[in-house]
N, C-alpha and C positions, 0 to 999 in steps of 0.2 A: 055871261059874256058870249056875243055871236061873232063866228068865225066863218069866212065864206075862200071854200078851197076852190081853184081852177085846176082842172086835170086834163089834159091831153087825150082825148078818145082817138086810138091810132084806125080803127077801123073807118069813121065817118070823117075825119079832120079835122071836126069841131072841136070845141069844151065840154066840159060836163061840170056843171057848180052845185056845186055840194055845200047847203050848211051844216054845221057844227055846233053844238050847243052846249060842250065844255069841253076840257081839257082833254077828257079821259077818250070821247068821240074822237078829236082829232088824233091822238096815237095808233086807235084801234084804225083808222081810216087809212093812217100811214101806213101802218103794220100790213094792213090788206095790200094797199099798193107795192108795196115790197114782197108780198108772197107770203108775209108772216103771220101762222095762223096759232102760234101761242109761245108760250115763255120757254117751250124749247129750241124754237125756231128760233128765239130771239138768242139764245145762248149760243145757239151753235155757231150764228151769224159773228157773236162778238167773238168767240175763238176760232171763227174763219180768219178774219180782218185781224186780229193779234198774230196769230203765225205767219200769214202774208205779210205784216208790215215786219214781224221780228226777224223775215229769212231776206229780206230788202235789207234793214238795217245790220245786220252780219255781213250780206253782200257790199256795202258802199265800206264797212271797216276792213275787208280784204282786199279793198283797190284802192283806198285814201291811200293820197300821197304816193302811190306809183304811177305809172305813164299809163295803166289800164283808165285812172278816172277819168284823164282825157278822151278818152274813146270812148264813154259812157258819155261825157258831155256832149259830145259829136251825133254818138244814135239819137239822145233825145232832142238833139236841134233837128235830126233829118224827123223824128218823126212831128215835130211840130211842124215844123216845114210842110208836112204832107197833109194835115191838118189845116192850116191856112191854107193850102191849095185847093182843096177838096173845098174850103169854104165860099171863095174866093173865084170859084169856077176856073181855073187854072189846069187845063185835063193834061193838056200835056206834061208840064212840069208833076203835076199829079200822080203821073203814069210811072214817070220814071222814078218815082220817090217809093210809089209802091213795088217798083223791079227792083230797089236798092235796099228795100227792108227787107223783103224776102230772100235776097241774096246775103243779107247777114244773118240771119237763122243758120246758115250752113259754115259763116265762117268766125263766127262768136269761139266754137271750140278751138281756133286757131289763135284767135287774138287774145284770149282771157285763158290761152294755157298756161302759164306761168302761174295765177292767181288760183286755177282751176288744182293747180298740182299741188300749190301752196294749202289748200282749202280740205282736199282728200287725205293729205300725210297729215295731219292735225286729226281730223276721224280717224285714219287710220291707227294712228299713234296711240292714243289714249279715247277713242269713241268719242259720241256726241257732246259725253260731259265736257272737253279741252274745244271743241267746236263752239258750245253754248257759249263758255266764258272764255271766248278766244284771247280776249287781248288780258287775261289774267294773270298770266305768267310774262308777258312781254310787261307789265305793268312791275311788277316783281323785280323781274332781271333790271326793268329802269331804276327803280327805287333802289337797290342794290349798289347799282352805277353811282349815283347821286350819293347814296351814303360812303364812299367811298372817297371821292373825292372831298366831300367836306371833311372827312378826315382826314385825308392829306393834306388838304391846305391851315388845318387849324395844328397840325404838327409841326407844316413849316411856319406857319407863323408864331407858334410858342416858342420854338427857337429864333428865329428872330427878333421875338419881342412887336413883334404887328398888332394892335388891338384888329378886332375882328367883332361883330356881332351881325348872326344868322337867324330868321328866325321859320320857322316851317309849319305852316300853317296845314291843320287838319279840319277836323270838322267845322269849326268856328269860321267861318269867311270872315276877315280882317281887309276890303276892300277899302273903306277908309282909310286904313295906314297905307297900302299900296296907294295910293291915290296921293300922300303925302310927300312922295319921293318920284325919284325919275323911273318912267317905264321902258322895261328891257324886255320881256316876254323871249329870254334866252333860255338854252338849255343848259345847264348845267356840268361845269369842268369845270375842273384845278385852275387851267389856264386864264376861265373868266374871273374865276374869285379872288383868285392871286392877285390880277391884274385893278380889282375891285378897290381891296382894301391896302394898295400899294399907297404908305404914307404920300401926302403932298398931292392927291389925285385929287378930282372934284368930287368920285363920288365916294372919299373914303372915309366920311364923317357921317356917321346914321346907320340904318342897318338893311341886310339884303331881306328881303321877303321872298321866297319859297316858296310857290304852290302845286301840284300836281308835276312834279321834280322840273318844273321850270322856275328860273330869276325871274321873277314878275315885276319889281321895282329893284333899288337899288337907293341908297339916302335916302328913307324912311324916316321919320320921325315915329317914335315910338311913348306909349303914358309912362312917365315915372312911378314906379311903386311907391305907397305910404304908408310902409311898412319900418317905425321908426327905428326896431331893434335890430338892424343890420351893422353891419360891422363900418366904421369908420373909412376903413381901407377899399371898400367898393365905391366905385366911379360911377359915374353917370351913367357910363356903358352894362354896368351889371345892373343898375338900381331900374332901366331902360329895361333889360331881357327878363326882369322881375315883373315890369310893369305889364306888357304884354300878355305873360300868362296867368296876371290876374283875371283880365277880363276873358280868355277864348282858352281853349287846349289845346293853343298851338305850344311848339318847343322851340324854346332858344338855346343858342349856341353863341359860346363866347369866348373870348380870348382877351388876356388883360393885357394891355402894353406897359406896362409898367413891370408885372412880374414873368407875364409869361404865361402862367396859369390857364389852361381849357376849365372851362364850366359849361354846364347846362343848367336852364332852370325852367320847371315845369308846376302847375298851378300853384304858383306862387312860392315854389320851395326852390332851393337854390344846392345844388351839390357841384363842389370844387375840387380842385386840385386832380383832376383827371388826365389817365394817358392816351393816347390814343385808341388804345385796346378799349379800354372800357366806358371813354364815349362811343366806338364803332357798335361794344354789346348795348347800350343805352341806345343810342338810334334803331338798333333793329329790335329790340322789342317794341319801342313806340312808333313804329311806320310800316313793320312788316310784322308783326302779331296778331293776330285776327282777332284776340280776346282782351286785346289794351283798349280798345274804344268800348267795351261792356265791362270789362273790371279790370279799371286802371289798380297795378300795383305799387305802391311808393316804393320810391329808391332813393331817399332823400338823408344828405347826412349834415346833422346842422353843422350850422359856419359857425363857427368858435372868431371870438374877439381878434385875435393876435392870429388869424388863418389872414 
């Protein structure tokens, strides 16, 4: 196979074409044009380019979602701006776009203080490790929040008698089921799930799906389990939160309206009659244990006939 490269000679203005007579010519010929004169050079380029993108993608997770990402959206319209002027032959506007970049070099420390202080007390605090995995612990303290409220609301609804079915998706994406119910891409509170599974509602028949402690749908349709030795006395809504986690690892949460009853049920086993307390220890070993997705441990108690 022949390959015919065009290269830029800055000296003369011309081209310079160059063939190429397989694969391995054209990288080498790359390689030169880049500076790169062997597999070190090339190593060091690619852990140049991973830490510059890695301290970029840290930087945009300490300004999402405050008023600084505004002002990053602003610098990089002034400097494209300045880019199409430059191209554009535009000198004056030009001019003043490069007085305006250069005068924010001096006041970035002013503007991005708030993030800049938020960014040092985190190093500060516990070093680069709480730095690297910044949003770790804010991930934690959400998941925490989340499991908190699902407990509340499935205490007040076993006193009430509210059926209820939660289901919380982990590593398996269950995008199809979400897809099968209404989309909410909500955060998660008492107030919304209350309001969810309030009898007589439109979305109070199906189940909420969970994902990354957001509502992501709401009336869900879910597969029934075919698992014939279940007990008589489980409803569509249990035989539902069974079916689920035959297929993925995610966990369901449940609430009978008929009795009352909290259940969970996880690959495929089913443990009832629970209090709040020990679904609240049930969700945190399977959403905040670091060693449940490498060695899940059962906690399963059969369901007896007459349960």
């Amino acid at each position: 196979m022949y390959y015919t490269i065009k290269v830029h000679n800055k000296s003369g203005g011309g081209t310079l074409v160059t063939g190429v007579d397989n694969i391995k010519d054209f990288f080498i010929m790359v390689g030169n044009y880049l500076g790169l004169s062997g597999p070190v050079d090339i190593i060091l380029m690619i852990i140049d380019i991973s830490i510059i993108s890695f301290i970029v993608f840290k930087v945009i997770q300490l300004v999402r979602e405050t008023r600084a990402m505004q002002l990053v959206k602003g610098i990089l319209f002034i400097v494209i701006g300045l880019k199409v002027a430059q191209l554009i032959g535009l000198k004056t506007m030009a001019y003043l776009l490069e007085a305006a970049i250069s005068l924010l070099g001096f006041t970035l420390i002013v503007i991005f203080q708030p993030e800049l202080r938020r960014g040092l007390e985190k190093i500060g605090n516990s070093g680069f490790k709480n730095f690297i995995l910044i949003d770790d612990d804010e991930k934690k303290l959400r998941t925490t929040a989340s499991i908190e409220d699902i407990v509340k609301c499935c205490a007040h609804f076993s006193q009430e008698y509210i059926g209820a079915l939660m289901v919380i998706e982990r590593n398996t994406k269950i995008g199809d089921v979400i897809n099968t119910g209404t989309q909410l891409d909500s955060l998660i509170s008492y107030e919304i799930l209350a309001n969810i599974f309030t009898p007589n509602t439109p979305l109070h028949d199906g189940a909420v799906i969970i994902r990354d402690n957001k509502i992501k749908a709401a009336a869900c349709y879910l597969p029934l389990t075919e698992n014939s030795n279940l007990s008589h006395e489980l409803g569509t809504r249990h035989r539902a939160a069974l079916g689920i986690t035959e297929v993925s690892d995610a966990i369901s949460v449940v609430v009978s309206e008929e009795s009352g009853k909290i259940s969970y049920a996880h690959n495929g086993g089913l443990t009832r009659n629970l209090t709040p307390d020990t679904l609240r220890k049930a969700l945190y070993r399977f959403l905040l244990d670091k060693n449940s997705n490498k060695k899940v441990r059962f906690w399963f108690r059969k369901v007896k006939a007459d349960e």
